[in-house]
C-alpha positions in Angstrom: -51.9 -46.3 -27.1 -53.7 -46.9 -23.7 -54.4 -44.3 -21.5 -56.2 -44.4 -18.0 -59.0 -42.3 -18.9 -59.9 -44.4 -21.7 -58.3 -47.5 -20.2 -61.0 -50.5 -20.8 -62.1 -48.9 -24.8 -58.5 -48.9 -25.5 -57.5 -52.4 -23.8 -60.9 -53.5 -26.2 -59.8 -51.6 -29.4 -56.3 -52.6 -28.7 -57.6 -57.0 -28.5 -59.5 -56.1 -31.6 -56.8 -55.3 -33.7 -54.9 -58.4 -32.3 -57.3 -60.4 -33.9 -57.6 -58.9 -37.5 -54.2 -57.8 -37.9 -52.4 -61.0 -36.2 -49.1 -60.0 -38.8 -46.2 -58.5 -36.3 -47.4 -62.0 -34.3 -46.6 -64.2 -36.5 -43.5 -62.3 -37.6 -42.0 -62.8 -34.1 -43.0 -66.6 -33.9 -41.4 -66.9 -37.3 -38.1 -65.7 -35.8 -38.3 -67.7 -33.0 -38.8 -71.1 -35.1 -36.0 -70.2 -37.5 -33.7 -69.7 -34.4 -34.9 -73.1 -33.1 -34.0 -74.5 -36.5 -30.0 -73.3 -36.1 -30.1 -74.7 -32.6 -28.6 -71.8 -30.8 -28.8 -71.5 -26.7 -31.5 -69.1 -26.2 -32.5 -68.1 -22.9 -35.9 -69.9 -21.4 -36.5 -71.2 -25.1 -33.9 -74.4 -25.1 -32.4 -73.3 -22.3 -33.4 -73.9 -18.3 -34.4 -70.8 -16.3 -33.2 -68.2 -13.5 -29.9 -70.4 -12.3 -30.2 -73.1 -14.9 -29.7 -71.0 -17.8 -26.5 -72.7 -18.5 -28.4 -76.0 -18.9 -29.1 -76.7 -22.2 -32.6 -78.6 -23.3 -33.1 -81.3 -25.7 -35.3 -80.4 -28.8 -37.9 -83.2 -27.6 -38.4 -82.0 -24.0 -38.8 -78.2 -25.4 -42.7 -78.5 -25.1 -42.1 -80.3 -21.3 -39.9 -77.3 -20.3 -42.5 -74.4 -21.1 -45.3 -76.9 -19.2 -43.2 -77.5 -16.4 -42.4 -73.9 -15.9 -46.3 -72.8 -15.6 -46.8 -75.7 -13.1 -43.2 -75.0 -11.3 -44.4 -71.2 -10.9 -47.9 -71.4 -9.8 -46.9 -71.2 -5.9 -49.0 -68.2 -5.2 -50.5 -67.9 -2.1 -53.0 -65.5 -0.1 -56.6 -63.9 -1.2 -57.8 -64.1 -4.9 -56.7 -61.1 -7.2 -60.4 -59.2 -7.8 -62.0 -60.2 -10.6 -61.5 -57.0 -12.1 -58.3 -56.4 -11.6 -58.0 -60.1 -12.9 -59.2 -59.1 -15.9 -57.3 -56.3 -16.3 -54.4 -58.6 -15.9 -55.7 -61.0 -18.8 -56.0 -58.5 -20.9 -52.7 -56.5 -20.4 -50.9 -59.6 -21.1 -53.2 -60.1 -24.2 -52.1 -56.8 -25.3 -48.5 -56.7 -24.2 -47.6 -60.0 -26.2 -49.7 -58.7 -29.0 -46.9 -56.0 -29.7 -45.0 -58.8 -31.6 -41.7 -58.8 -30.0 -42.6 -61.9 -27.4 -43.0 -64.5 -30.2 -46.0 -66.3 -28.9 -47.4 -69.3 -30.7 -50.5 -68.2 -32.2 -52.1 -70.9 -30.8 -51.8 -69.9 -27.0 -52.3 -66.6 -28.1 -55.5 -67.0 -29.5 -56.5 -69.5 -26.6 -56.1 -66.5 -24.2 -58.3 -64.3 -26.3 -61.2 -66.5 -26.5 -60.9 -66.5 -22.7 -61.2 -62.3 -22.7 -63.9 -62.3 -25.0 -66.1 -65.1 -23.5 -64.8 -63.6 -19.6 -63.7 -66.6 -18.8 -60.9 -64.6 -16.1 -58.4 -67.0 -14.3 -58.3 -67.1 -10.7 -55.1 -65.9 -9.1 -53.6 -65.7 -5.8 -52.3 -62.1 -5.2 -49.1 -63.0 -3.0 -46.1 -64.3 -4.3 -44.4 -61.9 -7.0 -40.9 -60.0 -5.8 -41.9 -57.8 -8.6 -38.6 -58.5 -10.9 -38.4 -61.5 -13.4 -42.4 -60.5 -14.2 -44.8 -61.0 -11.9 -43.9 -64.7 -11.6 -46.2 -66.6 -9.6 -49.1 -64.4 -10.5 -49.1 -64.9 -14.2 -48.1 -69.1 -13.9 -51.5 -69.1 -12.2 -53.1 -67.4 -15.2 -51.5 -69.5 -17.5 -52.5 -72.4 -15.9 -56.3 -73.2 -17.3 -54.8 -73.0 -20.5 -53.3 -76.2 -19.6 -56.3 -77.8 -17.8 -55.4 -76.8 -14.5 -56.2 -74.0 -11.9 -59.3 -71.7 -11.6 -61.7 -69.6 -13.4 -63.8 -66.6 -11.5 -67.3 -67.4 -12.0 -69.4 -64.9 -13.7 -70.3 -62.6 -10.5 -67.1 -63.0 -9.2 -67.7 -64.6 -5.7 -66.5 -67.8 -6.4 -64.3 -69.9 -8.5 -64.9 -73.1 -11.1 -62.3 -75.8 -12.0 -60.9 -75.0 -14.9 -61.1 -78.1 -16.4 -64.9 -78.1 -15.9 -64.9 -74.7 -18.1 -62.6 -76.0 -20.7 -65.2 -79.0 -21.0 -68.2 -76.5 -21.3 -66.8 -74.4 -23.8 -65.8 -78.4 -25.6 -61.7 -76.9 -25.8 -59.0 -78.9 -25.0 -56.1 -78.6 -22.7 -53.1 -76.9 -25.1 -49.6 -77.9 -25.4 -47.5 -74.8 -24.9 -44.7 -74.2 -27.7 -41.1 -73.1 -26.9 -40.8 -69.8 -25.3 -44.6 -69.8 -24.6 -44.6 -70.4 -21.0 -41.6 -67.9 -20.7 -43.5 -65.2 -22.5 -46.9 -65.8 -20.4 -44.9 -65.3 -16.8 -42.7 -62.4 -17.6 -44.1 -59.4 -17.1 -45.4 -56.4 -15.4 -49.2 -57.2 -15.9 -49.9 -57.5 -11.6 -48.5 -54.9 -10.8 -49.4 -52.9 -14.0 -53.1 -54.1 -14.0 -53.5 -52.9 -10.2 -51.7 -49.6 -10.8 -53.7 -48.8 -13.9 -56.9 -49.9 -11.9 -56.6 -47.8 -9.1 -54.8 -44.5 -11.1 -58.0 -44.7 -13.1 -60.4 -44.3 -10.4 -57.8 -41.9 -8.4 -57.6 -39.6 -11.6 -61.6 -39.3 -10.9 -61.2 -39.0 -7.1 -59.4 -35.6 -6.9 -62.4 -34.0 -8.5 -64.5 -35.3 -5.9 -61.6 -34.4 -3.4 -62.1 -30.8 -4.5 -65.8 -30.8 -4.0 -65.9 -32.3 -0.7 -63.5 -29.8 0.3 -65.7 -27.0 -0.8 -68.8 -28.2 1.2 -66.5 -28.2 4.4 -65.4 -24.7 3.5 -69.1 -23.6 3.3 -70.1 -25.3 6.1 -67.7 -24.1 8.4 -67.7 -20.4 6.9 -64.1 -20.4 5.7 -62.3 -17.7 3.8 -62.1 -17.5 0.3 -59.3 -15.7 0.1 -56.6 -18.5 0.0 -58.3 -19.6 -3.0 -57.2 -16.1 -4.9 -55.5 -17.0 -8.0 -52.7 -14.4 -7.6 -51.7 -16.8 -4.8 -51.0 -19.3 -6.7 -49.6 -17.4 -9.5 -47.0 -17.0 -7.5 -46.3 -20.3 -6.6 -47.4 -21.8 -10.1 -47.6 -25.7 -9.4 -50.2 -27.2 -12.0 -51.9 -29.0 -9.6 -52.1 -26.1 -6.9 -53.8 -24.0 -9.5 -56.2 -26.3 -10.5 -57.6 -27.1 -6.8 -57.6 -23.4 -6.5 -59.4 -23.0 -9.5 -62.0 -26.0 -9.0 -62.8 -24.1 -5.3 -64.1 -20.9 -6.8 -66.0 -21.9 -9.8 -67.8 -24.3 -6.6 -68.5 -21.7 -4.5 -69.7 -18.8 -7.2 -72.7 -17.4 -5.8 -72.7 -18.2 -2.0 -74.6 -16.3 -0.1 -72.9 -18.4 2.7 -69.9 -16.3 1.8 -71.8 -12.9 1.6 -72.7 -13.2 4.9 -69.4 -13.6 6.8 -67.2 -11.8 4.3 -66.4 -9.1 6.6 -66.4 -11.1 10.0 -63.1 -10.1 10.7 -61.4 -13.8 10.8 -58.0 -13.9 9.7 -56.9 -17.3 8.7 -58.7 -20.6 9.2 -56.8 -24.2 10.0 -54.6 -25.5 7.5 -57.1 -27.9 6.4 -59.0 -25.5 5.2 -56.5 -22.6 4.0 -54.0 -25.3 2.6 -56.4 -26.7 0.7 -54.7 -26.1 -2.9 -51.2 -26.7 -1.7 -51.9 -30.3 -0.1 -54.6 -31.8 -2.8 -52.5 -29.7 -5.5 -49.7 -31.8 -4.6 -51.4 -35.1 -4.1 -52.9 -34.1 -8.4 -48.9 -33.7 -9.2 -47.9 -36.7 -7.6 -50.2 -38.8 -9.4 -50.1 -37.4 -12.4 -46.1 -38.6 -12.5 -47.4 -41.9 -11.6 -49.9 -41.8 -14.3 -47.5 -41.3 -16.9 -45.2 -44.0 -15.5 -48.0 -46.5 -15.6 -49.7 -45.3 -19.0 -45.7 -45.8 -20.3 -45.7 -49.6 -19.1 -49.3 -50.3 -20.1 -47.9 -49.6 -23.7 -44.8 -51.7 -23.0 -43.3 -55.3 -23.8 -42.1 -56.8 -20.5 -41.4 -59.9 -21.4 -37.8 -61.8 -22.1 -36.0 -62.6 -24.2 -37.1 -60.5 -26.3 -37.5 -60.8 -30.4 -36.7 -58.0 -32.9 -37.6 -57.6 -36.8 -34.0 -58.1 -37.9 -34.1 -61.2 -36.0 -32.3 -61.0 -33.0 -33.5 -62.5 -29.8 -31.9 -60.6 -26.7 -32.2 -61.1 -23.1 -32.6 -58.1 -20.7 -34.2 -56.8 -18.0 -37.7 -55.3 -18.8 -39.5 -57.2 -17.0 -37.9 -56.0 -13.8 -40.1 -53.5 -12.1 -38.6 -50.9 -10.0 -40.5 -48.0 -12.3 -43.6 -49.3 -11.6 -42.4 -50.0 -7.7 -41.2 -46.7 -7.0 -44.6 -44.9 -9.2 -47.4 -47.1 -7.1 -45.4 -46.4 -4.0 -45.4 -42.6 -4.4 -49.1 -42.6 -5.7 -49.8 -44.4 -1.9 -48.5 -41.0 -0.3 -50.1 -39.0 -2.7 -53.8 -40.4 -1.9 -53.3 -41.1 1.4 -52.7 -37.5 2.0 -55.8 -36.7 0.9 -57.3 -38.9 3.2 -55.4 -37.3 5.9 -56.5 -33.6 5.4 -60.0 -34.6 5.2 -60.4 -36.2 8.3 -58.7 -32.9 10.2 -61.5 -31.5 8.3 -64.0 -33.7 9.6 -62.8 -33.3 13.1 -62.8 -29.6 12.7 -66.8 -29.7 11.7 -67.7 -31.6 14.9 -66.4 -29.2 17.1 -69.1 -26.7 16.9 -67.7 -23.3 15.4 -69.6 -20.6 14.5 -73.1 -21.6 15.0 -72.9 -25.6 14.1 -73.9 -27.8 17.2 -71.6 -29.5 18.6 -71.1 -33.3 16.9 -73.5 -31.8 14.2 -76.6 -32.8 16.3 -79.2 -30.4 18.8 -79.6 -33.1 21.2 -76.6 -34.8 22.6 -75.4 -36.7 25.5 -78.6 -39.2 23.9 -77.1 -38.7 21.2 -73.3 -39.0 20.1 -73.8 -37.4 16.9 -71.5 -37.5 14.4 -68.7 -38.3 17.0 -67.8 -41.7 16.3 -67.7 -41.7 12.4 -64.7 -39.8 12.8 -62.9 -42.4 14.7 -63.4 -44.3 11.5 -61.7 -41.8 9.5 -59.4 -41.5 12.0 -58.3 -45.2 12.5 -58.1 -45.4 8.4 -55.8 -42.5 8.2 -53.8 -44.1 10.5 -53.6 -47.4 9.2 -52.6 -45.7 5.7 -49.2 -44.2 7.4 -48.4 -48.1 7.7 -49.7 -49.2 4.5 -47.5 -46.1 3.0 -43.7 -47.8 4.4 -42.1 -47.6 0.8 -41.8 -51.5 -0.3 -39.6 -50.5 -2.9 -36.8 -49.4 -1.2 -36.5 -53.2 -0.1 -35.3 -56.4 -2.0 -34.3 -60.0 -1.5 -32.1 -62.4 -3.8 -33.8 -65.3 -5.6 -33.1 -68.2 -7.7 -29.8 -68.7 -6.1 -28.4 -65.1 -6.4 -29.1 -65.2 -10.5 -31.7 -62.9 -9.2 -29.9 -60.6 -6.7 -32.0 -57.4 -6.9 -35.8 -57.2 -6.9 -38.4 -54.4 -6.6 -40.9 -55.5 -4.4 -43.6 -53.8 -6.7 -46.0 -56.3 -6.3 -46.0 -55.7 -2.5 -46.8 -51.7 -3.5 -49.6 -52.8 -6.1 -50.9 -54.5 -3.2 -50.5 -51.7 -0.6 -51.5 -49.4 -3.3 -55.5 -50.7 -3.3 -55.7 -50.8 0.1 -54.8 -47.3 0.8 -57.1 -46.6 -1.6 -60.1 -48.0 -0.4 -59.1 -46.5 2.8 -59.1 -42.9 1.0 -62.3 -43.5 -0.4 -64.1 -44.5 3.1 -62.5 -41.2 4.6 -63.7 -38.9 2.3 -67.0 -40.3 2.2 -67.3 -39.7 6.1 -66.4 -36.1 5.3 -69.1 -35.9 2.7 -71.8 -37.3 4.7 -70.7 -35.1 7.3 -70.4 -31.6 5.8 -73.7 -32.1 4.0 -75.1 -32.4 7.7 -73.3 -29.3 8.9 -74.4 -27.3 5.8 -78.2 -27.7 6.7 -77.1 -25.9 9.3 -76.7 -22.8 7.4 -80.3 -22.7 5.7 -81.4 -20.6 4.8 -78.5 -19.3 3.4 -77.3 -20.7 0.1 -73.6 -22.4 -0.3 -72.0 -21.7 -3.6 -73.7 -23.5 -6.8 -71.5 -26.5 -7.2 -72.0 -27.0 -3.2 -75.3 -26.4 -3.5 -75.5 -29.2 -5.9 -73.2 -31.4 -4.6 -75.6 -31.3 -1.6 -78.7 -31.8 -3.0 -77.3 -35.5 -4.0 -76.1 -36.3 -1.2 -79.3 -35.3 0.4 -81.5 -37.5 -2.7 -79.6 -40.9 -1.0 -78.6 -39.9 2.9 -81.1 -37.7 4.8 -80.0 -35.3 7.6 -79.8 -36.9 10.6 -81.9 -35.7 14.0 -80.7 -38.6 16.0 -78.6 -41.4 15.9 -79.0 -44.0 13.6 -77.0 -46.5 11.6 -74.4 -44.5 10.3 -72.8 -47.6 8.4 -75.6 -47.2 6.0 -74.8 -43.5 5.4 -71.0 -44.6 4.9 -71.9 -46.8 2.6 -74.2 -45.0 0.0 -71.5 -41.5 0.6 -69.2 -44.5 -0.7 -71.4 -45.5 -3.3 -71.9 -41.8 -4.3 -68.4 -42.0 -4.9 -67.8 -44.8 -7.2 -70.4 -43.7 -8.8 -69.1 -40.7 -10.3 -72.3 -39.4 -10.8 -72.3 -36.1 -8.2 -69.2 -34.7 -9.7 -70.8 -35.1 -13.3 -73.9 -33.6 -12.1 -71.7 -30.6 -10.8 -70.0 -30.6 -14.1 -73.3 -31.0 -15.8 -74.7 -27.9 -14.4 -72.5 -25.3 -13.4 -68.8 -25.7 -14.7 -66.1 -28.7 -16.2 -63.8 -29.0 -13.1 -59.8 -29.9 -14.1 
């Protein structure tokens, strides 16, 4: 079983276990030669594909047909796929066709596994998939160096080799593909699943740091506690509202930032601070739905036809992807929301309340402070609301109306990263920035998984007394981040956050 929090040990266990126990593999090829034998029309194995399934393929040109369909496919166009998510991609497919019900030639199989284990990763254009008969065009250009053809990543992933010259290095030879090989290397979920699983995984880890950030504003503009209380949420008893709740007061346990305005006489504060729980809360929900729907396809078989123990080979439909379609496009509104409270929150700490200089800086007019840093967050938060436009409620027919309903999930897988990256910028710009608004408290004290928090952020960006190159400071609050390291130091010291 893969999961997203141990997704890369569990892709690793699950290649592993592929290669000592290759039994339900050969099983399914097994099936697949004896049906060969009775020569009976099967779909994309003697037959053509898409429209030209009714055309029927002579036993000699069955090797031609499965070549010709890699090449025929491999019209992707647009920037590379990462190299991670390339490699994801690999080995998704890897494991997805080592389920045994695809009826892969052992061959190919094991070809594609030498390629995960040395990291050789095929480069692969990210446009061209509608995100229904597999991810078509992305997985043809995977499939090509197996034949000799296309590109590998090289190893630091800025540039690309021939394939051949690879192939020639590692002294293998081009393969010939085997009926229903080529048909069982293109259909699938593997884009869109490896870019869902890649992003989930990191946004799983996000919230946390969501929360935190969060809790530094709070501080640093001297926010109420009380819309944290937990009979508030009792109330109102969504999992994820609870947990943000909950993750707020074991951060700010011990403030004496607290102490010192609990009786100021404020009665609520913006939104983006009161709402807190209720807006990340719902963000946590969101994705965890889209979590399960991904963790489900990870541990899926996509492919078609498909082959069964008791023999039968059946054409359906799983390689159409309107789960995965509707699941990344939800999770884009679920992060992007928390992009879009945490710039209001960013805005809200430049506009000097209750003691904190204006822009977050003593001498300004020389000095525009922490002013434009927001436009950043602003302009990102904006370009998510167009990023967020649903692809999946759209579709297209292809291969002459065979294919008369498509999900477009390819288009949200795409989408899906960028509005990530955008998230992660945006909430960096708050980090940065409500660790400079909180040295405007000393010497009072923030709560001790602030107080933490800050003291990181403080170890890589110093508080600024003039202006400077703020891209730096975006940068290392973004490598912060990825780095996971401040929420485990929290976590470390004071309390395990949910």
């Amino acid at each position: 079983m893969i999961t997203l929090q141990n997704l890369y040990s569990d892709l690793s266990e699950s290649i592993e276990s592929f290669k000592q126990n290759p039994e339900s593999l050969r099983a399914s090829r097994d099936i697949v030669e004896q049906a060969l034998d009775r020569d009976e029309p099967m779909y994309g194995i003697n037959t053509g594909f898409g429209a030209l399934a009714n055309k029927r393929v002579s036993e000699e040109q069955l090797e031609q047909l499965q070549r010709n369909l890699i090449l025929s496919h491999s019209v992707g166009v647009g920037e590379l796929i990462p190299k991670d998510i390339s490699r994801l991609m690999l080995q998704l497919k890897i494991h997805a066709l080592g389920l045994g019900n695809s009826g892969i030639s052992e061959k190919t199989f094991d070809r594609l596994i030498y390629f995960s284990d040395h990291d050789l990763i095929p480069a692969m254009p990210e446009k061209g998939s509608v995100g229904a008969s597999g991810d078509l065009a992305p997985l043809a250009h995977m499939s090509l160096p197996l034949l000799g053809y296309g590109l590998f990543w090289e190893e630091d992933g800025t540039d690309t080799i021939p394939a051949e010259e690879v192939l020639n290095d590692h002294d293998l030879e081009p393969i010939n593909l085997q009926p229903k090989d080529g048909l069982s290397l293109i259909n699938g979920t593997q884009q869109m699943g490896a870019y869902g699983a890649y992003v989930l995984e990191k946004s799983l880890n996000i919230l946390k740091a969501a929360d935190l950030i969060a809790a530094m504003s709070l501080e640093a503009l001297q926010g109420s506690i009380k819309p944290f209380d937990e009979r508030i949420h009792e109330i109102r008893p969504h999992n994820g509202q609870q947990e943000v709740a909950r993750n707020v007061r074991a951060l700010l346990v011990e403030s004496e930032i607290l102490e010192s305005h609990r009786d100021c006489g404020k009665v609520q504060d913006p939104y983006c601070l009161r709402c807190v729980p209720q807006v990340h809360g719902a963000s946590r929900d969101g994705l965890r739905y889209c979590q399960k729907t991904i963790e489900t396809e990870l541990n899926s078989v996509t492919d078609n036809p498909l082959v069964f123990e008791n023999g039968d080979i059946i054409s359906g439909g799983n390689f159409h992807g309107q789960p995965l379609a509707l699941a990344l496009d939800h999770a884009k509104i679920a992060l992007a929301e928390l992009a879009s409270i945490s710039e209001r929150r960013t805005y809200l700490l430049l506009e000097g309340h209750d003691g904190l200089p204006e822009l977050l800086m003593e001498e300004t007019g020389i000095n525009s402070g922490f002013m434009i840093p927001q436009y950043t967050s602003a302009s990102l938060v904006s370009e998510n609301k167009v990023l967020c436009h649903p692809s999946s409620v759209d579709s297209i027919p292809t291969s002459l109306g065979q294919e008369d309903h498509v999900s477009m999930g390819s288009i949200s897988a795409l989408k899906l990263l960028e509005v990530y990256q955008n998230v992660e910028q945006v909430l960096a710009i708050e980090l940065f920035t409500a660790a400079q608004a909180l040295d405007f408290r000393k010497p009072l004290k923030p709560g001790k998984g602030v107080e933490i928090a800050h003291k990181f952020v403080r170890d890589a960006i110093p508080h600024a007394e003039e202006d400077h190159y703020f891209k730096d400071d975006i940068s290392k609050a973004v490598e912060v981040l990825q780095s996971r390291s401040m929420v485990e130091e929290v976590e470390k010291e004071l309390t395990q956050l949910v």
